[in-house]
C-alpha positions in Angstrom: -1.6 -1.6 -19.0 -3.2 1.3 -17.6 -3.3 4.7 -19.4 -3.6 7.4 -16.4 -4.1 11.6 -17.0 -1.5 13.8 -15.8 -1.5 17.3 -15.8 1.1 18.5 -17.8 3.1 20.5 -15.2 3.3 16.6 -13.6 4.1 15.0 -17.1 6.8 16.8 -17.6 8.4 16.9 -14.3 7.8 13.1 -14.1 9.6 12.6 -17.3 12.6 14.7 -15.8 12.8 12.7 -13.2 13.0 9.1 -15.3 15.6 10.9 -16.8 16.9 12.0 -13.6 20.3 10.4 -11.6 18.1 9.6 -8.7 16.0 7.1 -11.3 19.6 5.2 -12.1 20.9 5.8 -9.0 22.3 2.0 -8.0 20.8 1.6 -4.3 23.3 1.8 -1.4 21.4 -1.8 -0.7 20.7 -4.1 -3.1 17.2 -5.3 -4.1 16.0 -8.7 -3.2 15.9 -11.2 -5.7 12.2 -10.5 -6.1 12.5 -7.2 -6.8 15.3 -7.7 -9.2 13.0 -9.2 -11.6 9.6 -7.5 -11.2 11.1 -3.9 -10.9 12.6 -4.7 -14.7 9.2 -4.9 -15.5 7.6 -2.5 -14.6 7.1 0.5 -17.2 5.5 4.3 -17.9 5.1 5.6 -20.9 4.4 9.6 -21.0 2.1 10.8 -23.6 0.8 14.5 -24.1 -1.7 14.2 -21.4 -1.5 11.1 -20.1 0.8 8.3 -19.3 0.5 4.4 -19.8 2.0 2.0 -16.8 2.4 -1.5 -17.4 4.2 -4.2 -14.9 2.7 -7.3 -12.9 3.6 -7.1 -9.4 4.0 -3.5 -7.9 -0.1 -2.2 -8.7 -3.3 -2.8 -8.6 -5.2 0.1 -10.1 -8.7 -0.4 -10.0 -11.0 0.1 -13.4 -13.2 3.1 -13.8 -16.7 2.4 -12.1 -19.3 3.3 -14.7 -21.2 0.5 -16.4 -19.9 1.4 -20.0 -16.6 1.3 -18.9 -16.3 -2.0 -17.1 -18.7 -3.4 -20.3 -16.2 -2.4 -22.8 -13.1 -3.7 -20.6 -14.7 -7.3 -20.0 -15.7 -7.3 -23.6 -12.0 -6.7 -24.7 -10.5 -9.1 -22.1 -12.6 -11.8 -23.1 -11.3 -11.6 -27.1 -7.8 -10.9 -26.0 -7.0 -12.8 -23.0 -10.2 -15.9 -22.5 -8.2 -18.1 -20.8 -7.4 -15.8 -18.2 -11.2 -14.9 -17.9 -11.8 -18.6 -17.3 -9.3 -18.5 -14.8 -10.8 -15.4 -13.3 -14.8 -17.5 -13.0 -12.8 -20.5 -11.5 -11.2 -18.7 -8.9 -14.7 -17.2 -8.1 -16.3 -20.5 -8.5 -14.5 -22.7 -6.6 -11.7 -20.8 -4.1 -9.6 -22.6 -2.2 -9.9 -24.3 1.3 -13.4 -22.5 1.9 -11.5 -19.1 0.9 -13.9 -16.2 0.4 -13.8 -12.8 -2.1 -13.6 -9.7 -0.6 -16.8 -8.1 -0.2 -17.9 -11.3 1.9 -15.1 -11.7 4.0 -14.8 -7.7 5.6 -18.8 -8.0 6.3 -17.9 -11.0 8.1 -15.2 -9.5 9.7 -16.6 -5.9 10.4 -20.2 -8.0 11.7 -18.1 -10.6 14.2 -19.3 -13.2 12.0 -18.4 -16.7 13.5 -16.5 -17.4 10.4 -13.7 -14.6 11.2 -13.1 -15.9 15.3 -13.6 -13.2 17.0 -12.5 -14.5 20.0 -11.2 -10.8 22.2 -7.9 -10.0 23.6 -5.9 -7.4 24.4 -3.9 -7.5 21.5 -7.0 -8.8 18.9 -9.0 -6.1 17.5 -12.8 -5.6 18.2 -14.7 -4.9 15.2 -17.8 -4.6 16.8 -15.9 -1.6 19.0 -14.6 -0.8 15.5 -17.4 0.4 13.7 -18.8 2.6 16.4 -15.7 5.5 15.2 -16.5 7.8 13.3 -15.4 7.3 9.8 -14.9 3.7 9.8 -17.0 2.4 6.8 -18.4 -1.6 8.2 -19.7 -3.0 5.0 -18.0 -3.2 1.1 -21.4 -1.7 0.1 -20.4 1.6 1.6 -16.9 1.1 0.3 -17.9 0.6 -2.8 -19.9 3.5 -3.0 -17.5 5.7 -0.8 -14.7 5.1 -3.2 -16.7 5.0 -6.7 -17.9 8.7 -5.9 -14.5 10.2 -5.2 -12.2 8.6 -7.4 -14.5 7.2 -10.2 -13.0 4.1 -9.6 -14.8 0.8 -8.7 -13.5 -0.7 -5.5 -11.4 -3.7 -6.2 -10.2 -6.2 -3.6 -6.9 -4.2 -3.1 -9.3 -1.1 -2.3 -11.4 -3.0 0.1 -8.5 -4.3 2.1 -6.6 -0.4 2.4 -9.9 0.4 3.6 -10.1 -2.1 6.1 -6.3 -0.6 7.0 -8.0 2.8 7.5 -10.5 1.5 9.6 -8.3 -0.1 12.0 -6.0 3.3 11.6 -9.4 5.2 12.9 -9.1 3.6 16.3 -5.9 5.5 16.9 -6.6 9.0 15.1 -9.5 11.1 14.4 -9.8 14.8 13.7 -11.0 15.9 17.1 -8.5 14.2 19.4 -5.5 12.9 18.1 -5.1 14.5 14.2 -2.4 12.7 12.2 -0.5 15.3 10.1 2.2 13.7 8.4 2.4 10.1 7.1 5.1 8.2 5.9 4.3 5.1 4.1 7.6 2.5 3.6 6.8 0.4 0.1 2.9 2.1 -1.1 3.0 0.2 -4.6 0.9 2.4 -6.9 -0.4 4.2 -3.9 -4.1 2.8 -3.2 -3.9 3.6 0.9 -1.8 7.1 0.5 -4.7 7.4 -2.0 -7.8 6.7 0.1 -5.6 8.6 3.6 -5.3 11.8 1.5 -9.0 11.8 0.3 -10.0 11.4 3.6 -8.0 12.8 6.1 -6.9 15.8 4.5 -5.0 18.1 5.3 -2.2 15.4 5.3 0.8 15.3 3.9 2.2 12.0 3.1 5.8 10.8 2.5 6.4 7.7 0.0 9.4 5.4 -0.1 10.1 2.8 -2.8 12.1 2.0 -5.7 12.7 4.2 -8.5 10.8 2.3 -10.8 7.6 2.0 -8.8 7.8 5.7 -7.8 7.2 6.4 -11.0 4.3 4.3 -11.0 2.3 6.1 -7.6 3.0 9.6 -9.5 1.4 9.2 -12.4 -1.3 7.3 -10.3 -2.0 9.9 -7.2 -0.7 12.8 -9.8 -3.7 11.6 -11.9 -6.3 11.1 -8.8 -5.3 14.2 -7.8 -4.3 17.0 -10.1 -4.2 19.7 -7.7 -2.2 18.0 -5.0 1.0 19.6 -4.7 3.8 17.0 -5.2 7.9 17.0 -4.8 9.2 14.3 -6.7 12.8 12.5 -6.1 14.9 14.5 -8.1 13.6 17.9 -6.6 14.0 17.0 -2.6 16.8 18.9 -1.0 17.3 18.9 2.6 14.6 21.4 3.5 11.9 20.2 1.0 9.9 18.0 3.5 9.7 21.5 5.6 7.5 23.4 2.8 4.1 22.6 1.9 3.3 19.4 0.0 0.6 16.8 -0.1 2.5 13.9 -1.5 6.6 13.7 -1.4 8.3 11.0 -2.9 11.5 9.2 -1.9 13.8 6.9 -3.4 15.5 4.3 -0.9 18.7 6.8 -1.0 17.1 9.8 0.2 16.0 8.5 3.9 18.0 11.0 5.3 16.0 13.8 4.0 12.9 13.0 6.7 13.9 14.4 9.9 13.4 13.4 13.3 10.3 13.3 14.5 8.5 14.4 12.1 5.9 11.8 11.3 2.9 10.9 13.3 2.3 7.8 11.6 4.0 4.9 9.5 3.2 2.1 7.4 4.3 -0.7 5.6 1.7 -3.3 4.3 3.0 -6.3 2.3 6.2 -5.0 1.2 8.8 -5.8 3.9 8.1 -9.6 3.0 9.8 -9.2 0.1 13.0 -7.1 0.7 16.2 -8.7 2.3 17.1 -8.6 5.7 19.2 -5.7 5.2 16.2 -3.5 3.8 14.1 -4.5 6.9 16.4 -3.4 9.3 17.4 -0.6 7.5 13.4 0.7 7.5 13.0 -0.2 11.2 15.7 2.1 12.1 14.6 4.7 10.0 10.9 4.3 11.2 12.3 4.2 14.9 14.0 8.0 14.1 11.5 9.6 12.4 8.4 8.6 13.9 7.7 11.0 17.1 7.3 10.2 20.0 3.6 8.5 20.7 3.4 7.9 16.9 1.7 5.4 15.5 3.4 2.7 13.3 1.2 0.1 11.2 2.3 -2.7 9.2 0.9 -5.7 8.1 2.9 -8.6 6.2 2.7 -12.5 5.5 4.2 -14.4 8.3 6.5 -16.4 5.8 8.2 -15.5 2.5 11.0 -16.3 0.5 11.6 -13.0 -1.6 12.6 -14.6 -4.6 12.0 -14.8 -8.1 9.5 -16.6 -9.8 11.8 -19.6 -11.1 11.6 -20.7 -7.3 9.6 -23.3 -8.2 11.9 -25.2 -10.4 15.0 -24.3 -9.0 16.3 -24.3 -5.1 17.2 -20.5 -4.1 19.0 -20.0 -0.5 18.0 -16.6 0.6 16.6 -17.0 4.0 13.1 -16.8 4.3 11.7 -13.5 6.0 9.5 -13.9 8.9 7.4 -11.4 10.7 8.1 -12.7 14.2 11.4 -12.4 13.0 11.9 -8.5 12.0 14.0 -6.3 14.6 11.2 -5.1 17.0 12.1 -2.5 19.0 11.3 -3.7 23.1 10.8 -0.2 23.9 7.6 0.1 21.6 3.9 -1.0 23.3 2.1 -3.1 21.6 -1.4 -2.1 21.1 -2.7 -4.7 18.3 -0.9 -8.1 17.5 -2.8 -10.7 15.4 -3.0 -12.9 12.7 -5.0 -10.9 10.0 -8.5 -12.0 10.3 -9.8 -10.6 7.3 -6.5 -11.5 5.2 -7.2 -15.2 6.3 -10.6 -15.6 4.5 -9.2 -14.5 1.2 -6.1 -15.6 0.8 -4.0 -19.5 1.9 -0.9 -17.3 3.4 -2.0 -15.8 6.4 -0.6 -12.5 7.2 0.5 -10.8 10.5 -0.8 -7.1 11.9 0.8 -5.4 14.1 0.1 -1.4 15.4 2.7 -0.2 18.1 3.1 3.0 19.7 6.6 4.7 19.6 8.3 5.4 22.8 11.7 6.2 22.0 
């Protein structure tokens, strides 16, 4: 659990919305069987002041960075919860098939360490090329301490990897040449990249699209980071809301209709369209084909193989068929400007992942 301060202006309009017909609202597709079960789970509870968010699959918030904090929050987890601080030292200790933690694995990527193959091609990104832009932070030292002084978080592995997704983002806009305006980001969770985008390439306005129940979840968490971003939640979009000024707009899946044409520069979808169905995938792809303009950039980054299913799949044979990244409807009109298996995803993690960054020609 996670206890978060809102504003009250945002407490209070977040509450309407829970409350709201566009919270219930049955999807006009169905959730995957994955989603049927975590989304149950997840929870916010408004206080006077604050809210609490609880779930386990959806967010990764990262703890507050000052010593006494982090003290008092290991001290508590080890009375509560040892076993899963042994488990948390083991998977340090001894990871898997060579597998490294974060921090070590993006300085090996962002150095061309031997350990990420950097072997060059076309469609392989050059890190070395890479941390020449401006902007693009090349070590988790500068991460850490980029992040920790805006947000007063510490930089978790989550954090680390939306960075490296902003780095790689850099190579394609910067505020001299090519300034992104609006983003659209397809699945955010509790909003860690919209999070670190809007701290950093602001003015930006950026468009969210998820489930009800984790919408709630990236309000009370950028509402929080940022009290004095102006937001439009669900249940106040109208057909000319995404015209007006906003920093953050949120969408449930039944409201896609509301983005016009053309109107994004740039959109994302990291690690979420593994787990919809098929339906949901080409559903998004369409959508991200329409809106995105012409020469836009869209970024997404997902495991090559998963079986959106819930967690019993272990003890009992499901038949959903699996989703596959080669697999998703590509559009052939698109150009291809990045296509690799994620080299930093790779050294932390046994399911390797896909990355892809097309431009849109329509």
């Amino acid at each position: 659990m996670y206890q978060l301060k809102l504003v009250p202006d945002v407490a209070v309009r977040l509450k309407k919305f829970i409350n709201s017909e566009q919270f219930s609202q049955k999807n006009k597709f169905s959730k995957s069987g994955y989603w049927e079960h975590f989304a149950d789970q997840l929870s916010v509870d408004i206080k006077e002041g604050s809210v609490n968010v609880m779930g386990s699959s959806g967010f990764y918030i990262s703890g507050h960075s000052s010593i006494w904090n982090r003290g008092i929050r290991i001290f508590l987890l080890v009375l509560k919860k040892p076993t899963r601080v042994l488990n948390w030292f083991a998977k340090y200790i001894s990871l898997p098939r060579g597998l490294m933690i974060y921090e070590k694995a993006f300085d090996a990527v962002m150095t061309h360490a031997d350990i990420s193959e950097p072997f060059l091609s076309p469609y392989r990104l050059n890190h070395l090329e890479l941390a020449k832009i401006d902007g693009v932070l090349s070590s988790s030292r500068k991460i850490k301490k980029h992040y920790s002084s805006w947000s007063g978080r510490s930089a978790s592995g989550s954090i680390i990897n939306q960075y490296y997704h902003q780095n790689i983002l850099r190579k394609y806009y910067n505020k001299q040449e090519n300034k992104v305006n609006t983003i659209m980001e397809i699945g955010p969770g509790n909003g860690n990249l919209p999070s670190v985008l809007f701290n950093d390439w602001r003015p930006v306005r950026i468009i969210l699209v998820d489930l009800p129940e984790t919408l709630a979840i990236s309000i009370s968490f950028l509402g929080s980071q940022f009290p004095a971003a102006k937001l439009i939640l669900p249940h106040e979009i109208n057909d000319s809301s995404l015209r007006g000024d906003y920093d953050f707009a949120f969408l449930t899946v039944d409201q896609l209709d509301c983005i016009k044409d053309d109107s994004v520069d740039l959109s994302i979808n990291c690690d979420s369209f593994q787990e919809m169905t098929h339906e949901q995938i080409s559903i998004y792809f369409k959508l991200i084909q329409r809106v995105t303009r012409e020469s836009g950039i869209f970024f997404t980054t997902n495991r090559v193989e998963k079986i959106p299913c819930e967690p019993d799949s272990y003890n009992i044979e499901h038949c959903e068929l699996p989703n596959r990244f080669s697999d998703y409807p590509w559009d052939e009109n698109n150009e291809i400007l990045a296509f690799e298996i994620s080299r930093f995803i790779r050294l932390v993690q046994l399911d390797d992942q896909y990355l892809r960054v097309e431009r849109i020609h329509k």
